[in-house]
N, C-alpha and C positions, 0 to 999 in steps of 0.2 A: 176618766172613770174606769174603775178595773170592775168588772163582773163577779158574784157572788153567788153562790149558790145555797140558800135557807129555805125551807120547808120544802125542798123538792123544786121550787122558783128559783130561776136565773133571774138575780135583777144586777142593775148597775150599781155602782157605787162609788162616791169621790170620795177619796181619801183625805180626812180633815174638812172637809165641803159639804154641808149636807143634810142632814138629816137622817139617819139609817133607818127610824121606827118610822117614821113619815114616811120614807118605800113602802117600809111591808103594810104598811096602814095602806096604802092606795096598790099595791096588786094585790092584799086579798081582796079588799074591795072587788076589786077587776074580777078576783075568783068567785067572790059570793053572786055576780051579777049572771053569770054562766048557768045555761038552762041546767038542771039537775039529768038532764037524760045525756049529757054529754060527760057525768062525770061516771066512773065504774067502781062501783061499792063489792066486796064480796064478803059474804059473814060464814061463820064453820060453826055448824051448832052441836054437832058430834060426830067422835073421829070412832070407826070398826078398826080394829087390825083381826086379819086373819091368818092363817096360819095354812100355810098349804104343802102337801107332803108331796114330794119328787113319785113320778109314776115311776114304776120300776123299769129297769133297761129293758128294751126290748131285744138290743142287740146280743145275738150268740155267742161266747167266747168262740175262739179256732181252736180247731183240731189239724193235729201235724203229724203225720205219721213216726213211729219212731220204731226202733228194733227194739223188742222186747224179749229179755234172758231173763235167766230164776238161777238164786243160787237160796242154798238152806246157812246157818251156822254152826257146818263142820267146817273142818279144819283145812280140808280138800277144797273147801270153796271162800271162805274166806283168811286163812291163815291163820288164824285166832277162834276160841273156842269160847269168850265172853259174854257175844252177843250187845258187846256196847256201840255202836254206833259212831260214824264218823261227827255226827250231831253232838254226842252224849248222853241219848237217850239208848232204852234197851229195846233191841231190836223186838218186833213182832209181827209174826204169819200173818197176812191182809192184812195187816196197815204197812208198813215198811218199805219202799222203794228204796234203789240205790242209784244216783244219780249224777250228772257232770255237773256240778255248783256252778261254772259260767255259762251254764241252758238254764238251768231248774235250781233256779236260791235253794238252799237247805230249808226245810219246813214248809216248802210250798206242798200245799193239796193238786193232786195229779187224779183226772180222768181216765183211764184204761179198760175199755172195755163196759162201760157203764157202774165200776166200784171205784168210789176215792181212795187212795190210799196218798201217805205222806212221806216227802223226800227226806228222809231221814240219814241216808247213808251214801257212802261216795263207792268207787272201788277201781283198782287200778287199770283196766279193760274198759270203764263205764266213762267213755270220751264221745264228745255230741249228743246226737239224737239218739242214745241207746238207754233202757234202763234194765237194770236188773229186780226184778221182784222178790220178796222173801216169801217161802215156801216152807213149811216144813218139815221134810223131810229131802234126804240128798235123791231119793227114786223121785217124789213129785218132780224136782229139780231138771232131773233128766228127761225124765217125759214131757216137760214145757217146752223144748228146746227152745229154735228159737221161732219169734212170730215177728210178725211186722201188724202193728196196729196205729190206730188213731188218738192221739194223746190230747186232750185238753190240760192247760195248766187253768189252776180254778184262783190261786192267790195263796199267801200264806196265810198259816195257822194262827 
């Protein structure tokens, strides 16, 4: 006799020998005679889906100190008197950073000082933790010298 498995019942069975409907005819039997509180019924009479929104991060971006210099778009400070960007875009006073691209991807939003401004530009001194700010005028420029502040990167644009 090889084993069978039908309605969820292992029953036996002879191959060519037998009767197959006559099994299950006598273990449902067997099942129907089984007190009802040993068998477990469960019914779903309605399903909610809800819809639940992520609490916001509580955690603080970091802050990294960096060396902070200012140049304007004279020709003294950047070589070029365009004002286009190592981005592509056209450089402008508080918004514009100039940045190292393997610290600060291009177009990321930069924390300094508590004003975002955006990594828009590279320049050939602007290596690591430095960034240069656009300003201007070349006298602002001078007067920033330099500072050391705490820099959050917020994420790109």
């Amino acid at each position: 006799m090889v084993p069978i498995l039908c309605c969820s019942v292992l029953l036996p069975c002879s191959s060519g020998s037998g009767d197959l409907s006559n099994q299950l005819r006598e273990q449902l039997a067997k099942e129907q005679q089984r007190p009802l509180a040993t068998q477990k019924t469960k019914s779903v009479t309605s399903t909610k889906v809800t819809t639940v929104k992520p609490k916001a991060s509580t955690v603080k971006p970091q802050s990294t100190v960096y060396k902070i210099t200012a140049y304007c778009l004279c020709k003294q400070c950047c070589g070029k008197t365009d004002g286009i960007t190592a981005s592509g875009t056209k450089a402008k006073p508080g918004r514009t950073v100039a940045v190292d691209p393997r610290v600060i991807p291009l177009g990321s939003k930069v924390l300094i000082g508590g004003k975002t401004y955006i990594a828009e530009d590279t320049g050939n001194h602007i290596k690591g933790n430095r960034i240069d700010v656009l300003l201007s005028t070349h006298e602002q420029a001078i007067r920033h010298g330099v500072q050391n502040k705490p820099v959050v990167i917020l994420g790109r644009t």
